[in-house]
Structures are given as structure tokens and as C-alpha cells.
N, C-alpha and C positions, 0 to 999 in steps of 0.2 A: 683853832689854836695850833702851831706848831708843836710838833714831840720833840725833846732834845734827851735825849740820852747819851749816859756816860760810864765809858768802859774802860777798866784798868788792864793790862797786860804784863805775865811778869817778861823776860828776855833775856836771852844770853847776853854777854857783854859783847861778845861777835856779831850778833844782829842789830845791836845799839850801835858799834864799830861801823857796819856797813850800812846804815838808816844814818847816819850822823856824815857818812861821806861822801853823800850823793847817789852811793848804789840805788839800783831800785831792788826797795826792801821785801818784792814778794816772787816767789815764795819763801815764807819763811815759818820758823816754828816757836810759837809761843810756851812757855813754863809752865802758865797757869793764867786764868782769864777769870776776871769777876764782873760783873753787869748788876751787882746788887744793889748797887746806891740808885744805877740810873735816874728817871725821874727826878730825885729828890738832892741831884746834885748842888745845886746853886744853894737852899738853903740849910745846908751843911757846911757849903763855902763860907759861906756869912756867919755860923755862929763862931768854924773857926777862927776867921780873921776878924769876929768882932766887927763887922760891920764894913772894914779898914781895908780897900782892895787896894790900896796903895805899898799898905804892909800888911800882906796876907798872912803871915804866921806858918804854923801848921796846916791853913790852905790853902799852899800850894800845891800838896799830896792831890788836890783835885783841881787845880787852875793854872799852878805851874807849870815848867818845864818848858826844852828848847822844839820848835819850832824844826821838821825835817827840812833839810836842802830841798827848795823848789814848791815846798808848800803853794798850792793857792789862794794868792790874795784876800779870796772870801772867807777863808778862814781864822785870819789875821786877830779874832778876838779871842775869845776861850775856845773854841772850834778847832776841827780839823784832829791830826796828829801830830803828839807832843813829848817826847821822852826825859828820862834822868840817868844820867849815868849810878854805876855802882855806888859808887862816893855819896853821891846826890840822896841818895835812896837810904844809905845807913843814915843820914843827915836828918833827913824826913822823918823814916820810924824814930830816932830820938827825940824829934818835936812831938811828934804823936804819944808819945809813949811819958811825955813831961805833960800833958795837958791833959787836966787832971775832968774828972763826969761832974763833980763838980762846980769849976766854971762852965761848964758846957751848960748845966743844966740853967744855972744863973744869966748867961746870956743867952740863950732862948725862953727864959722871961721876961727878958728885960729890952731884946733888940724890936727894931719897926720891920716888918719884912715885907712893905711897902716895893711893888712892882718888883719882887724878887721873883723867880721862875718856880712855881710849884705853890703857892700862897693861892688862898681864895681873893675873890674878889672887892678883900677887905685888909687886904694884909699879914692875915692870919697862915701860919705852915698848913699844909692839907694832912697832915700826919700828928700824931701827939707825941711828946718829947720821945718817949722811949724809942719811937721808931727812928730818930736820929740819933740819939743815942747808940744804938745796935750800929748806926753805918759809922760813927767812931770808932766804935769798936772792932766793926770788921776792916775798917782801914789803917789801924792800927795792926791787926795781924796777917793782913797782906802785904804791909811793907816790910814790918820783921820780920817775915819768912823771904820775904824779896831781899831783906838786908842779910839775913844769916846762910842764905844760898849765894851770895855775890850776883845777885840782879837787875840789871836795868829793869827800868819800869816803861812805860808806853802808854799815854791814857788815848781816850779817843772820845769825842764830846762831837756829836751829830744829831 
């Protein structure tokens, strides 16, 4: 089975500036780097958006965002590199910060997580709620730190 892992980065608005304009974005230097949800990306996606990748909600903080100038093809789906501007980012932490443990907790009783990325081979999450829970919670306070510093964000999903 393939590994897909996913990583958030925080950014100056100058390195979003020149990733957003074609430069080639390396070297460059990041704010702050989290890799804690990895793995368990996808079904985090889903209990944010409720299932609803049409309208993802609040996840977008992990499936959002624009697409760098010249990106590769093969990346064209949740993959690759994908940033938010400042703006973007207080927008995000507000969502985050509106959605309440809650319904989190009620939509992951209640959704199918049927051929979702990280479910056993029955549907089921491979982790018990709290441990998604906690990556709400830490991605709640890596955007509001990325919102209260004037942040772009950067995820990277490989």
C-alpha cells in the first residue's frame, strides 16, 4: 500500500509572493513545520467536511488551497504543493475555531469511512476518536498562530 503523508508549513507572505509568481521557491525558509496529522489526513478531511468534498468546510485547512505555477500534472488531485495566502489563513483558523469537538465527535460516529485513506479494511478509522480529535485541535492552533503572525500557509500531501 502506498504511504501518503501530509505536511503543513507556516511562510512568509514573501515566500507565498514568490511561489505564487512562478519563482522557483527554493531555497526558502519556513516559520514553522508540522507533520503531525500525516497519515491520518484524509479521515480528518472527511469528518470536517462531513463527508461533502464538494463543500469541504473547514477542510480545506487540509485539502485546500492554490495550486503552485507549473505544478506537475500528477499532482493535480489532493497531492503535490498547495498554499493560502494571509487572508486565506485568518479565514481558515475562523472556520476551525467555529467547529465545535462536538460535532466532530458526532460525525465520526455517525460517517461511512468506506475506502477513505487510513480505515481498516472494513471502513473503520485506524485510530479512536480522540486521536482525531487532537489533529483538530492541533490544526486549529497552527493556523491561529499562522493567523496571528500574518502567515501563508503551504501544505504538501506526498
Amino acid at each position: 500500500m502506498m504511504s501518503i503523508e501530509f505536511t503543513m508549513r507556516r511562510i512568509s507572505p514573501d515566500v507565498y509572493d514568490r511561489m505564487m509568481s512562478g519563482e522557483p521557491p527554493f531555497p526558502y525558509r519556513y516559520v514553522a513545520e508540522s507533520g503531525q496529522i500525516t497519515k491520518r489526513w484524509e479521515v480528518t478531511a472527511v469528518l470536517l467536511a462531513h463527508g461533502d468534498h464538494a463543500n469541504p468546510g473547514p477542510a480545506v485547512a487540509i485539502v485546500g488551497g492554490r495550486r503552485i505555477p507549473g505544478e506537475p500534472e500528477e499532482d493535480q488531485d489532493f497531492g503535490g504543493t498547495r498554499l493560502f495566502s494571509p487572508a486565506e489563513v485568518v479565514d481558515i483558523a475562523e472556520a476551525l475555531e467555529e467547529f465545535s469537538d462536538q460535532e466532530f465527535l458526532r460525525r465520526y460516529a455517525e460517517l461511512d469511512f468506506t475506502d477513505v485513506y487510513g480505515t481498516d479494511g472494513e471502513g473503520r478509522p485506524n485510530f479512536e476518536v480522540e486521536v482525531y480529535l487532537g489533529d483538530l485541535h492541533h490544526l486549529r492552533a497552527f493556523y491561529g498562530a499562522a493567523a496571528r503572525a500574518g502567515n501563508a500557509v503551504m501544505l504538501w500531501l506526498d
